[in-house]
DOLO-150688 format. One record per residue (C-alpha): z, y, x; residue in one letter. Coordinates in steps of 0.05 Angstrom, whole numbers, padded with zeros to 5 digits, always signed. Each point is the difference from the previous one (the first is absolute). Layout:
ZYXA/...
***
This chain:
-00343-00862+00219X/-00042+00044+00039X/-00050+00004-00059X/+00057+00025-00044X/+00027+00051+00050X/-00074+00024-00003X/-00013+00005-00068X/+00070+00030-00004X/-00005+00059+00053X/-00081+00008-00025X/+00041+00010-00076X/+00047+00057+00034X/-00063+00030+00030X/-00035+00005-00069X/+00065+00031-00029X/+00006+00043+00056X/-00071+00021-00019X/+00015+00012-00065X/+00060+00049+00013X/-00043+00040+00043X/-00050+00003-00046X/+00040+00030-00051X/+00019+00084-00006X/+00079-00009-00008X/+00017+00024+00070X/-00044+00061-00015X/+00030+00008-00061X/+00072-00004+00030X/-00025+00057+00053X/-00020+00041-00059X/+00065-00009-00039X/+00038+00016+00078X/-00040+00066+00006X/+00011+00012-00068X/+00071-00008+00005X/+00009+00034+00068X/-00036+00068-00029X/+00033+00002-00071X/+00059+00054+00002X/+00025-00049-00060X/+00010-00080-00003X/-00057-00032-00032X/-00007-00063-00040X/+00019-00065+00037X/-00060-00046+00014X/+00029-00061-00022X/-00057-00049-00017X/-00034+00034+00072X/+00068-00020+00034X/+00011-00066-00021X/-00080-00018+00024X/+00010+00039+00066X/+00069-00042+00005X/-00042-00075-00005X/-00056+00019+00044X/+00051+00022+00053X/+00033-00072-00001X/-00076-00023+00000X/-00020+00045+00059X/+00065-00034+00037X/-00016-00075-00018X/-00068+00021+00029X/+00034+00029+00065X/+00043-00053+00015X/-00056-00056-00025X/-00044+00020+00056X/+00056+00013+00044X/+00023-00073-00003X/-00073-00031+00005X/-00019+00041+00065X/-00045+00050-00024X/-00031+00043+00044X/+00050+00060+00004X/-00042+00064-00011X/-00015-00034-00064X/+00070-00012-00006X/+00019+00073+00020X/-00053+00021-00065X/+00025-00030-00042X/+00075+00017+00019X/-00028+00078+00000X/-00021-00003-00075X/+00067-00022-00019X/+00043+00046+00037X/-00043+00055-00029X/+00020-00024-00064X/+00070-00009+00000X/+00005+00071+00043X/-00041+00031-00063X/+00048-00036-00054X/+00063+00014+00040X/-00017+00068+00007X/-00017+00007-00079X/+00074-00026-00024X/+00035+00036+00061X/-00039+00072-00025X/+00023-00017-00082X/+00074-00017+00035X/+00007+00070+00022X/-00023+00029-00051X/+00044-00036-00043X/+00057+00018+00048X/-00022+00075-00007X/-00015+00003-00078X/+00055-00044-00020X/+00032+00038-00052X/-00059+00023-00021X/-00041-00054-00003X/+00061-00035-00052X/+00004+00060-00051X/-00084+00001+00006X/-00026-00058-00052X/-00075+00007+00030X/+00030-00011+00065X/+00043-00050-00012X/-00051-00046-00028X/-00038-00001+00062X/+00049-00031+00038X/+00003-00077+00017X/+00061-00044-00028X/+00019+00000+00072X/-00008+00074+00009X/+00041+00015-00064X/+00056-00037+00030X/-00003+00043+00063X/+00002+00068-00033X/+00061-00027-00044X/+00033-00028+00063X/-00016+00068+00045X/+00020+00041-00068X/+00068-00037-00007X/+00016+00003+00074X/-00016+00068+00014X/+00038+00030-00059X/+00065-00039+00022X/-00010+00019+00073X/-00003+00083-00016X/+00058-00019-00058X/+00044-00023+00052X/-00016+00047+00063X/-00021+00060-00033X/-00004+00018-00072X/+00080-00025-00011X/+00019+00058+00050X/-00036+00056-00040X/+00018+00033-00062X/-00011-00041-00067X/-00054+00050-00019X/-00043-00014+00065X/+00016-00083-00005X/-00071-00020-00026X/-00056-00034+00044X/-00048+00032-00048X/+00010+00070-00015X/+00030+00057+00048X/+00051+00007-00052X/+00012-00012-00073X/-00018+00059-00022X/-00067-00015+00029X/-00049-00018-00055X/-00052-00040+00034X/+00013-00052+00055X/-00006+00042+00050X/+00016-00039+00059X/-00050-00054-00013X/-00055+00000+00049X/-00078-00005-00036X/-00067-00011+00035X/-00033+00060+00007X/-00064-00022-00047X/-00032+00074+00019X/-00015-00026+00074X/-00070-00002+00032X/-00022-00069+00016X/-00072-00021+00027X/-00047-00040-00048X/-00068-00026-00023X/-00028-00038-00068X/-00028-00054-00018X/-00038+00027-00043X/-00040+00078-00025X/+00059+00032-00031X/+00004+00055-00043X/+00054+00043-00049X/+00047-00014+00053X/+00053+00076-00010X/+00024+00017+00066X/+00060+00030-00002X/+00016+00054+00056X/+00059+00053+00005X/+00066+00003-00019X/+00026-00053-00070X/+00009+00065-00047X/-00068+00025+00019X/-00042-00060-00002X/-00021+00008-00077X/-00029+00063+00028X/-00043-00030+00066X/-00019-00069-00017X/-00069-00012+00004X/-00046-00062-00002X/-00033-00035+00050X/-00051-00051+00017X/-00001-00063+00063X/-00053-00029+00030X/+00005-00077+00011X/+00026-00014+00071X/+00002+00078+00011X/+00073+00027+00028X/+00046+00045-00018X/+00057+00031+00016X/+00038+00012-00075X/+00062-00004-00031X/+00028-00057-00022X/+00025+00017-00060X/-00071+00020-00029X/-00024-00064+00020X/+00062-00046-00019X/-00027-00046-00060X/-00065-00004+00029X/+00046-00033+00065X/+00039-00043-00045X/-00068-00024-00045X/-00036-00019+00084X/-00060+00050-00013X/+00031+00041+00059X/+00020-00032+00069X/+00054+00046+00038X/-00002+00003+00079X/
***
């Protein structure tokens, strides 16, 4: 019996050895800071996810192995360190896609490159929040106004665009670096109407920062060659 508890907790060493070995907790802090910068939701990490969700139950079969068997507790406390780090890092990532789901709701459903970077689950939510919130300002405030000023979208209906739908602001200035020398990238600065008239191109330096905005640097976000911060 002993030897099999041995061979048994030296197995859940070699797989905890493995895990730590491997880049997907990095990769899942990448995809957070990613997230957290974007002024727009990004596309949902799903095959990152669903690793980052079995090594967490690993990580706590590992914890509460060497709990049970007496292990020396700083050990202990280690290994219980690396796995609160990870589920704070992949609680934060849903909870920062949540509000901006909350925030870009209406948006986010009329958007089809949007929409598509949503989980199932997150889908659901934006339907559910969408639903809810138009029957809660239906029954407390759009019923007592006059049938011209009775949409959730629009000021009125004379309005021709949706004008009452809030959009991330894709002109903001976010902090980043590549991967990789860049070049071709057109910077947009000023004003929309005038950009046609200042947009220039510009080169980055592997590993180099810069302070730019985002929208210049959006696909090059969405394709990884640029990490936000």
């Amino acid at each position: 019996m002993a030897s099999s508890s041995g061979a048994e907790e030296a197995s859940l060493d070699d797989d905890y050895a493995s895990l730590i070995a491997t880049t997907d907790v990095e990769l899942l802090k990448r995809a957070w800071r990613n997230e957290k910068a974007a002024p727009e939701i990004l596309r949902y990490e799903s095959h990152l996810i669903s690793r980052v969700k079995e090594q967490i139950e690993l990580m706590e079969e590992t914890v509460e192995e060497k709990s049970s068997v007496g292990n020396d507790p700083l050990s202990v406390s280690l290994y219980q360190m690396d796995l609160d780090r990870t589920l704070f890092l992949l609680r934060s990532y849903l909870r920062i896609r949540i509000q901006k789901i909350e925030k870009y709701m209406f948006h986010i459903l009329k958007t089809e490159e949007l929409w598509n970077r949503l989980s199932k689950d997150e889908r659901d939510f934006a339907r559910t929040c969408t639903s809810d919130l138009n029957q809660h300002l239906e029954e407390t405030v759009l019923s007592k106004l006059p049938e011209n000023y009775q949409s959730v979208l629009k000021q009125s209906v004379i309005s021709e665009e949706e004008d009452m739908v809030p959009e991330p602001q894709l002109d903001t200035f976010v902090l980043c670096r590549s991967k990789e020398y860049l070049t071709g990238i057109q910077l947009e600065d000023g004003p929309a109407d005038d950009r046609q008239f200042l947009s220039k191109l510009f080169e980055m330096e592997p590993g180099v920062l810069h302070f730019i905005c985002y929208r210049s640097i959006k696909a090059l976000v969405e394709s990884g060659k640029i990490d936000l911060l």
